[in-house]
mmCIF file of the N, C-alpha and C atoms, coordinates in Angstrom:
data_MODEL
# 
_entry.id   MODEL 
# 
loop_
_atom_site.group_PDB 
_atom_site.id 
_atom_site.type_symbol 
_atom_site.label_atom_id 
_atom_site.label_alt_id 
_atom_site.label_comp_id 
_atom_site.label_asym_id 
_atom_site.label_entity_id 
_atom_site.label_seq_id 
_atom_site.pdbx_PDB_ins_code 
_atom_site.Cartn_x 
_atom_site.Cartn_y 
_atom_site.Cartn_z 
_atom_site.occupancy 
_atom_site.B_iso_or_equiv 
_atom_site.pdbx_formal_charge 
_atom_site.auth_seq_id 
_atom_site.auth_comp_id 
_atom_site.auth_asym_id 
_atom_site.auth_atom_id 
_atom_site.pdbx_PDB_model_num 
ATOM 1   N N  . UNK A 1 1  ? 0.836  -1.169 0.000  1.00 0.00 ? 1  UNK A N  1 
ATOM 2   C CA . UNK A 1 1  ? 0.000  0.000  0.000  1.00 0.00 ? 1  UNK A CA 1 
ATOM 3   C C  . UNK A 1 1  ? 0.886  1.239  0.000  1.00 0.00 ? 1  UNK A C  1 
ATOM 4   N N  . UNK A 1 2  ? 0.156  2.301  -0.525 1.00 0.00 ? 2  UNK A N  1 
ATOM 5   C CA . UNK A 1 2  ? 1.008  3.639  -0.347 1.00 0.00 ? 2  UNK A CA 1 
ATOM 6   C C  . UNK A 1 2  ? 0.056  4.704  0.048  1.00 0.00 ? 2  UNK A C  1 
ATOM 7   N N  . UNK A 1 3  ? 0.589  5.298  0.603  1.00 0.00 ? 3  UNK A N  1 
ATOM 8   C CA . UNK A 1 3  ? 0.113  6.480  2.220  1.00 0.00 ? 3  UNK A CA 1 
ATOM 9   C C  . UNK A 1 3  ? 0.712  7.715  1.595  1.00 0.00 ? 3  UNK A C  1 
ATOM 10  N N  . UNK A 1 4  ? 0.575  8.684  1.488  1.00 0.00 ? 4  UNK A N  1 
ATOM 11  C CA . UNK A 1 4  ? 0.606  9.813  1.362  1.00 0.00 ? 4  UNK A CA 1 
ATOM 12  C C  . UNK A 1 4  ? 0.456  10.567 3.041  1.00 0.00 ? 4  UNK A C  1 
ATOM 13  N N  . UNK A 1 5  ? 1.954  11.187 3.472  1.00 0.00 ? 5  UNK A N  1 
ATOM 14  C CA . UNK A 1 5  ? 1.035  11.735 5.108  1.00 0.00 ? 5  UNK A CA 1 
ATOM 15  C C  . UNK A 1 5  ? 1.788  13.297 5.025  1.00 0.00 ? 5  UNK A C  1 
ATOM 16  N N  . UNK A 1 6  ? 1.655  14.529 5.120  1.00 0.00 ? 6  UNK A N  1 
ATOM 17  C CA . UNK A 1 6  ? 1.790  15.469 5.284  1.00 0.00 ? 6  UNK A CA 1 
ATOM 18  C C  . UNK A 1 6  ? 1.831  16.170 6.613  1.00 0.00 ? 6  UNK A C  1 
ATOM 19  N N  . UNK A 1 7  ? 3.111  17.082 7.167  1.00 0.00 ? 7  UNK A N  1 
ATOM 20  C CA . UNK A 1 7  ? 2.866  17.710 8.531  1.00 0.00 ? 7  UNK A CA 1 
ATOM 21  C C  . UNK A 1 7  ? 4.250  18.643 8.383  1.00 0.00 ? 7  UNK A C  1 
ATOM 22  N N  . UNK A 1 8  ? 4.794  18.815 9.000  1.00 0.00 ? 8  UNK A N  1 
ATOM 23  C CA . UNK A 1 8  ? 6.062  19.866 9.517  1.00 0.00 ? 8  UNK A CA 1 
ATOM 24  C C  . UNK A 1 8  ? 6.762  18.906 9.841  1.00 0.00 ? 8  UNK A C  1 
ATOM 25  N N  . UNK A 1 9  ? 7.940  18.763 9.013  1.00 0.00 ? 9  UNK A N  1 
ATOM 26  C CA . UNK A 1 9  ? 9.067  18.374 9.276  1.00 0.00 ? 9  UNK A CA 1 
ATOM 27  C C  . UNK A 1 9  ? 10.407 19.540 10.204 1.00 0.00 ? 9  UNK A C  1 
ATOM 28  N N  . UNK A 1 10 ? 10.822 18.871 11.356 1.00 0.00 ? 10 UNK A N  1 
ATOM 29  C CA . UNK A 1 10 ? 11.316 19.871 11.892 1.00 0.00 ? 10 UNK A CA 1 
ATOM 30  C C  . UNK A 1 10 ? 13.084 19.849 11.815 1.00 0.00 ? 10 UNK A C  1 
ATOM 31  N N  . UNK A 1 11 ? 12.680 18.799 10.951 1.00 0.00 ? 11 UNK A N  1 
ATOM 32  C CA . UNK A 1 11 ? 14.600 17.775 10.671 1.00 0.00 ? 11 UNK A CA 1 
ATOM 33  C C  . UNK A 1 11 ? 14.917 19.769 9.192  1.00 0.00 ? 11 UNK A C  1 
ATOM 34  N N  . UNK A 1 12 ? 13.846 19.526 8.256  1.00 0.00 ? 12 UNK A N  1 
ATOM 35  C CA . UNK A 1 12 ? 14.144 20.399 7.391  1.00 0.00 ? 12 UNK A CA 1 
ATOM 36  C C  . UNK A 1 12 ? 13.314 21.937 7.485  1.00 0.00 ? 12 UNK A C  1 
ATOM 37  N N  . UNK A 1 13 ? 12.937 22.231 8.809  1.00 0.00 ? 13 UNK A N  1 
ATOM 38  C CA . UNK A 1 13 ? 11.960 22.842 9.259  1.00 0.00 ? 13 UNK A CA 1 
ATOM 39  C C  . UNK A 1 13 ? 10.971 23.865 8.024  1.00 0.00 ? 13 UNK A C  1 
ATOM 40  N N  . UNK A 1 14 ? 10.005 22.459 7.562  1.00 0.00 ? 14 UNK A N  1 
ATOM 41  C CA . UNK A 1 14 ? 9.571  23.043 6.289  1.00 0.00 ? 14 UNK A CA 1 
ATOM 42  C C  . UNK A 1 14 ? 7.974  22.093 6.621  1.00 0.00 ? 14 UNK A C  1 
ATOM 43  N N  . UNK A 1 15 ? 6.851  22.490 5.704  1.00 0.00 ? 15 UNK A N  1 
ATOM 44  C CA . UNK A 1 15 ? 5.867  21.271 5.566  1.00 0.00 ? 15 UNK A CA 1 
ATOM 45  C C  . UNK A 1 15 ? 6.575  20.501 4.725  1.00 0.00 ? 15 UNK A C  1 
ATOM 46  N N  . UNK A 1 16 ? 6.183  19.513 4.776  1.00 0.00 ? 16 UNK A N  1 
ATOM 47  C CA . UNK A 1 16 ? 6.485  18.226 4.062  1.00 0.00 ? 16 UNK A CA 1 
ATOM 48  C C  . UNK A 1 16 ? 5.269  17.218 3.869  1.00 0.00 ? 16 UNK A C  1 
ATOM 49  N N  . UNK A 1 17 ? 5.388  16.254 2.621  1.00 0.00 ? 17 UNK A N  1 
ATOM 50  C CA . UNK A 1 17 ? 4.825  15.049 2.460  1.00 0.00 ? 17 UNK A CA 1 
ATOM 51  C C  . UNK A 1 17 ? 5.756  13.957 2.052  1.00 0.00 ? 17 UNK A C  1 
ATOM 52  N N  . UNK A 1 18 ? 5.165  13.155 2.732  1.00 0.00 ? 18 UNK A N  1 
ATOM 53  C CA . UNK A 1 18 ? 5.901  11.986 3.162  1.00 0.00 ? 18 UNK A CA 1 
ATOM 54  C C  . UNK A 1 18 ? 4.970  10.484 2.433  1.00 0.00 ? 18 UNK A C  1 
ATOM 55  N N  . UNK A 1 19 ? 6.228  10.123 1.314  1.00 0.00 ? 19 UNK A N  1 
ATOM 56  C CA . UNK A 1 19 ? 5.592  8.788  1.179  1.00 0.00 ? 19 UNK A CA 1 
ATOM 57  C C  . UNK A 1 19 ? 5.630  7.466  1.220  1.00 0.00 ? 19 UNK A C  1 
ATOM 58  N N  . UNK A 1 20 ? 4.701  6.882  2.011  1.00 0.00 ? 20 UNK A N  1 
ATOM 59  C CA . UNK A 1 20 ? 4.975  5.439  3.176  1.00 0.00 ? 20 UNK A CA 1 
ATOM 60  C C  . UNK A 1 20 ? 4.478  4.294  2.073  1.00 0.00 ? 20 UNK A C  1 
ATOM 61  N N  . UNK A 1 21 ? 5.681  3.169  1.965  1.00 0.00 ? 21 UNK A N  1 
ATOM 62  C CA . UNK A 1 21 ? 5.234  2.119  1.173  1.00 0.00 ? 21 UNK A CA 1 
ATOM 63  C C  . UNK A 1 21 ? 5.530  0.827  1.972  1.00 0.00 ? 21 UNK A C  1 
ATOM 64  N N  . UNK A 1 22 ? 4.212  0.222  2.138  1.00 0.00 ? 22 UNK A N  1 
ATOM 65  C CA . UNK A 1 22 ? 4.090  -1.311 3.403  1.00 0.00 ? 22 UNK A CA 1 
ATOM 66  C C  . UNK A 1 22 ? 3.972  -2.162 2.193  1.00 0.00 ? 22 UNK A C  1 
ATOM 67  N N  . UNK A 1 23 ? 4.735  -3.661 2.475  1.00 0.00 ? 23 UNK A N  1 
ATOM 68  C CA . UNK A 1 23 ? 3.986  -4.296 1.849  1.00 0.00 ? 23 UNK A CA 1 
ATOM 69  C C  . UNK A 1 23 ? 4.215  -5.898 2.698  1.00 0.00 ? 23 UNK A C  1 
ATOM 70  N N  . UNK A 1 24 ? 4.310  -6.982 2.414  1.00 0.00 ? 24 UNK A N  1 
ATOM 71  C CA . UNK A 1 24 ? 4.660  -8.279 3.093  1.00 0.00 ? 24 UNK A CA 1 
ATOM 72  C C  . UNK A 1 24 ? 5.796  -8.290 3.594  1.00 0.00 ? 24 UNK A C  1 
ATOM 73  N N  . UNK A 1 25 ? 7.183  -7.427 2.985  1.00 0.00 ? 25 UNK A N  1 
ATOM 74  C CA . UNK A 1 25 ? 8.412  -7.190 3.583  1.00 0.00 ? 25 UNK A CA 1 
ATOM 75  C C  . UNK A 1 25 ? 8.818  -6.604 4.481  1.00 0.00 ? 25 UNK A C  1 
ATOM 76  N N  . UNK A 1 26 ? 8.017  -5.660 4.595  1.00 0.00 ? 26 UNK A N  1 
ATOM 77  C CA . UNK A 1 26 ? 8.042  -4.198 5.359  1.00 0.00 ? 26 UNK A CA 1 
ATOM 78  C C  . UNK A 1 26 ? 7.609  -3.168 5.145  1.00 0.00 ? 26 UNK A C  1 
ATOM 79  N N  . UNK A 1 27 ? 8.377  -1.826 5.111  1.00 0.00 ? 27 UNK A N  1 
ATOM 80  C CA . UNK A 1 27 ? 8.257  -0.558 4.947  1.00 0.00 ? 27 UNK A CA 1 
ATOM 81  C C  . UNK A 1 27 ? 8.980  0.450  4.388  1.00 0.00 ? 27 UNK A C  1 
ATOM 82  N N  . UNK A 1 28 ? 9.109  1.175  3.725  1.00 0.00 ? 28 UNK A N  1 
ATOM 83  C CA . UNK A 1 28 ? 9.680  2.040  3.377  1.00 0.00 ? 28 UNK A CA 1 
ATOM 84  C C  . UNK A 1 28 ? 9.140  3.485  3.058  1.00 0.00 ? 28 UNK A C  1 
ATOM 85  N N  . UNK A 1 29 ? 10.100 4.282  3.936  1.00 0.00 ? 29 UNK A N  1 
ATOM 86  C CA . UNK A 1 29 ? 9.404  5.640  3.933  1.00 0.00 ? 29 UNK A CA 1 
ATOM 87  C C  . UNK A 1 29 ? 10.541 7.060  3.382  1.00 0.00 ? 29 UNK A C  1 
ATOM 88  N N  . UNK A 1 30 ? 9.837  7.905  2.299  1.00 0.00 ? 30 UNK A N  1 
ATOM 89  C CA . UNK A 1 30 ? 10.953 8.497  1.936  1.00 0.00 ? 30 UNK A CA 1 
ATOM 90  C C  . UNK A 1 30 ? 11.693 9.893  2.871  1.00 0.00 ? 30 UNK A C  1 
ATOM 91  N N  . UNK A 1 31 ? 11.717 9.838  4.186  1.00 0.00 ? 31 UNK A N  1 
ATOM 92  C CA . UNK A 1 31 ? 11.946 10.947 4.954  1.00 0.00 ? 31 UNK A CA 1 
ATOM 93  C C  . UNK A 1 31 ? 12.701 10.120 6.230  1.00 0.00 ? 31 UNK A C  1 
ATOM 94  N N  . UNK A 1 32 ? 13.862 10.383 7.163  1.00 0.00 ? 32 UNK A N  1 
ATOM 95  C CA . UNK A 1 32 ? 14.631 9.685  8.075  1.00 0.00 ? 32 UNK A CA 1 
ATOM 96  C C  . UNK A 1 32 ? 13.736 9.085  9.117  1.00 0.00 ? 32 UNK A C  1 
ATOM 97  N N  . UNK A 1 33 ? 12.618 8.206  8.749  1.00 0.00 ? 33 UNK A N  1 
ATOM 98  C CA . UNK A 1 33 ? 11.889 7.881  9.390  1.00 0.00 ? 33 UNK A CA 1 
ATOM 99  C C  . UNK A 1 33 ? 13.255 6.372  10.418 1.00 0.00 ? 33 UNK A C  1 
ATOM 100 N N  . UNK A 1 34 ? 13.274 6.643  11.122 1.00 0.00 ? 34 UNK A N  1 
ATOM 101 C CA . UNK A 1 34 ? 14.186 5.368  12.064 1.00 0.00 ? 34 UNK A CA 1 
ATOM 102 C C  . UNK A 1 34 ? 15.464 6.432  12.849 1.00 0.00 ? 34 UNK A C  1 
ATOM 103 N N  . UNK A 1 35 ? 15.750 7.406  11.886 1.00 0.00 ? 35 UNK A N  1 
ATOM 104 C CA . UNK A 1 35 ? 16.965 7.633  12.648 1.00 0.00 ? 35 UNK A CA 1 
ATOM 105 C C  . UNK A 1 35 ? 16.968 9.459  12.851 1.00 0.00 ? 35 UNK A C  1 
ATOM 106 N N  . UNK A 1 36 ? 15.817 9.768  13.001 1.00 0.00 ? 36 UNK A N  1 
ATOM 107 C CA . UNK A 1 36 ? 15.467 11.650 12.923 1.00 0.00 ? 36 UNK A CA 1 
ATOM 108 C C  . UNK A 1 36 ? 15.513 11.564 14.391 1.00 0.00 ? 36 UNK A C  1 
ATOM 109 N N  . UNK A 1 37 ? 16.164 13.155 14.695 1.00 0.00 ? 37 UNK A N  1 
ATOM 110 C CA . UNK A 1 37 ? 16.628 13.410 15.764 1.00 0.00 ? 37 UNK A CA 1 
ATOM 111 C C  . UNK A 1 37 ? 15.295 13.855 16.424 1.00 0.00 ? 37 UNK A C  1 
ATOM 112 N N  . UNK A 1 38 ? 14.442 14.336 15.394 1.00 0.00 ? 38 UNK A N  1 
ATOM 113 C CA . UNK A 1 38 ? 13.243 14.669 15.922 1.00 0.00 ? 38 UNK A CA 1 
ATOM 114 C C  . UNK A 1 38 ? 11.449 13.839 16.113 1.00 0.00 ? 38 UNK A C  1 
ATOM 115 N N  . UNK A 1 39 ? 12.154 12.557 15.803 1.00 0.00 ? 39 UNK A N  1 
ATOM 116 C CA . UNK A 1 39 ? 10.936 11.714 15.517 1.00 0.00 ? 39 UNK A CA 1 
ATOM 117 C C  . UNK A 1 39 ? 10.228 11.290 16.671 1.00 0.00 ? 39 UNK A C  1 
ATOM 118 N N  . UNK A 1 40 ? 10.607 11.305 17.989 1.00 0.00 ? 40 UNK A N  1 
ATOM 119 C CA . UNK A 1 40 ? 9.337  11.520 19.341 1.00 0.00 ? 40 UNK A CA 1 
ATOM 120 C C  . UNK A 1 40 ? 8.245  12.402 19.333 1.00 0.00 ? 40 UNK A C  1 
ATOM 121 N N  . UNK A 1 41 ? 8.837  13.637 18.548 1.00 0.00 ? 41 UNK A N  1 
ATOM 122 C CA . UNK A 1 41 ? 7.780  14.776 18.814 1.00 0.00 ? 41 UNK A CA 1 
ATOM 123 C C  . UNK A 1 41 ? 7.189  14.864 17.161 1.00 0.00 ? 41 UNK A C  1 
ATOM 124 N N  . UNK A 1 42 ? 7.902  14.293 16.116 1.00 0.00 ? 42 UNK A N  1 
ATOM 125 C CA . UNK A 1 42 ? 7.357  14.323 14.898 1.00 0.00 ? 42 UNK A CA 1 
ATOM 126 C C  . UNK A 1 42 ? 5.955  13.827 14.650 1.00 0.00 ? 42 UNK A C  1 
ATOM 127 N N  . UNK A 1 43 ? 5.000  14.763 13.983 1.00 0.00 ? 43 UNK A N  1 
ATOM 128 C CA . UNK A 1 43 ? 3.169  14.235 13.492 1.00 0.00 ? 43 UNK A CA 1 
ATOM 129 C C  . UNK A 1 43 ? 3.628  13.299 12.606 1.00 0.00 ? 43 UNK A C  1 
ATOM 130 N N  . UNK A 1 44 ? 4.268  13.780 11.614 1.00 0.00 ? 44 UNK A N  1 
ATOM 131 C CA . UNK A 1 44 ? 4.696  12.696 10.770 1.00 0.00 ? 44 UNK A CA 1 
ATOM 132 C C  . UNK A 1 44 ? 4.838  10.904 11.000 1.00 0.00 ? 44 UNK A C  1 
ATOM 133 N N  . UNK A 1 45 ? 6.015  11.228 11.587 1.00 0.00 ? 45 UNK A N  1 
ATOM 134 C CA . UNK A 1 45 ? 6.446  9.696  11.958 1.00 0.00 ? 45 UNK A CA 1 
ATOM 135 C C  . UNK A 1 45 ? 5.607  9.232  13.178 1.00 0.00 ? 45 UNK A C  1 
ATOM 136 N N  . UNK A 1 46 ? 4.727  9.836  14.024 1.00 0.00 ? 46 UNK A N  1 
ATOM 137 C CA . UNK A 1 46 ? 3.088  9.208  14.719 1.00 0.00 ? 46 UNK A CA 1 
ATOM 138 C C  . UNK A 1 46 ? 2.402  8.689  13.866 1.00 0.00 ? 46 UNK A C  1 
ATOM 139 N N  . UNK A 1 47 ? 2.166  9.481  12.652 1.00 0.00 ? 47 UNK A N  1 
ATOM 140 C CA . UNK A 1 47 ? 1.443  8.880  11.700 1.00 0.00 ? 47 UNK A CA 1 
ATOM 141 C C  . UNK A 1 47 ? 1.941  7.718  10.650 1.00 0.00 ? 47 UNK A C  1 
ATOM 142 N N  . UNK A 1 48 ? 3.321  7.556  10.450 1.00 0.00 ? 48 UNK A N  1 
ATOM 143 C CA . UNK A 1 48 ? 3.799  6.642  10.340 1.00 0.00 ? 48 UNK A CA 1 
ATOM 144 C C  . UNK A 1 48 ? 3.584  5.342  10.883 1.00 0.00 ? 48 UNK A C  1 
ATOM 145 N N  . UNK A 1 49 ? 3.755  5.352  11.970 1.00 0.00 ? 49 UNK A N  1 
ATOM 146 C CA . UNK A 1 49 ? 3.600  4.426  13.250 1.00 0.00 ? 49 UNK A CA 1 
ATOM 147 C C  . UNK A 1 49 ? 2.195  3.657  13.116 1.00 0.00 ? 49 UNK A C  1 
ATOM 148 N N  . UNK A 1 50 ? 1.092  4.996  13.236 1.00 0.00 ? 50 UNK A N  1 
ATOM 149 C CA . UNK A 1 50 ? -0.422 4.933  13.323 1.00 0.00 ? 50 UNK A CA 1 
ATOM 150 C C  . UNK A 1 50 ? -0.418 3.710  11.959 1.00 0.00 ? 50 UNK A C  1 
ATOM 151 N N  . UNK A 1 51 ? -0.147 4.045  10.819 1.00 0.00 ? 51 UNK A N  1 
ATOM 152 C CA . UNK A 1 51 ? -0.282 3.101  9.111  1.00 0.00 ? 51 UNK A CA 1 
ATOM 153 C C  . UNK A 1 51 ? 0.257  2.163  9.515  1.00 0.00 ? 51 UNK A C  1 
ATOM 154 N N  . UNK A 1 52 ? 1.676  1.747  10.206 1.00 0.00 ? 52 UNK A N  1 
ATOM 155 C CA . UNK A 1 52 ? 2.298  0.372  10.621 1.00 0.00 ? 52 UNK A CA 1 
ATOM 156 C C  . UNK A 1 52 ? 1.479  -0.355 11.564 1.00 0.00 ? 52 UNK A C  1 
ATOM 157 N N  . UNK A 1 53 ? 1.253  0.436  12.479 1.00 0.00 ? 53 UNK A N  1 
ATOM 158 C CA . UNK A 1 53 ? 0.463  -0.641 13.470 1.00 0.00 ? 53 UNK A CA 1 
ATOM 159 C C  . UNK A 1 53 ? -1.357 -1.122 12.737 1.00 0.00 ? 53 UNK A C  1 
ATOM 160 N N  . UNK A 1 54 ? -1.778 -0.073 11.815 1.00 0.00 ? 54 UNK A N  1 
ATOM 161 C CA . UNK A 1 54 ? -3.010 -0.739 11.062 1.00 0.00 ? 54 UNK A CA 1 
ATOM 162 C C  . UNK A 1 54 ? -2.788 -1.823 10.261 1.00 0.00 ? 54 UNK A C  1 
ATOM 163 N N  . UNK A 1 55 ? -1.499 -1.800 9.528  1.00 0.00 ? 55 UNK A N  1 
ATOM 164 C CA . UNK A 1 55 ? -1.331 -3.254 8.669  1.00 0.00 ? 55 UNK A CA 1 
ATOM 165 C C  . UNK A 1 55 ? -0.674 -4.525 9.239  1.00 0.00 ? 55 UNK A C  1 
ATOM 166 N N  . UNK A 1 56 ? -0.457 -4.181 10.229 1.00 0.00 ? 56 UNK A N  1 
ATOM 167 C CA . UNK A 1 56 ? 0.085  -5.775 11.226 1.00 0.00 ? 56 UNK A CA 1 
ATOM 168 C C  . UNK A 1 56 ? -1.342 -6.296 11.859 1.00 0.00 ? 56 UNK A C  1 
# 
């Protein structure tokens, strides 16, 4: 599946869209989703999370 998710990225302090691809392998997302200094407080990567935990 592919996700389209949009919010404020604060890594490039800009809006951004972000696009999330799940499939039987995993995931892949085109923004430092795993290793952003800011991804606790990121909408983004919540919403990331939110799409991963719906397809498991």
């Amino acid at each position: 599946m592919e996700y389209f998710l949009s919010g404020y990225c604060r890594n490039i302090d800009a809006s951004r869209r972000v696009l999330l691809e799940t499939d039987e392998a995993g995931f892949e997302a085109d923004c430092n989703y795993g290793c952003c200094p800011y991804e606790s407080e990121c909408m983004i990567a919540a919403a990331i999370r939110e799409k991963l935990e719906e397809n498991t």
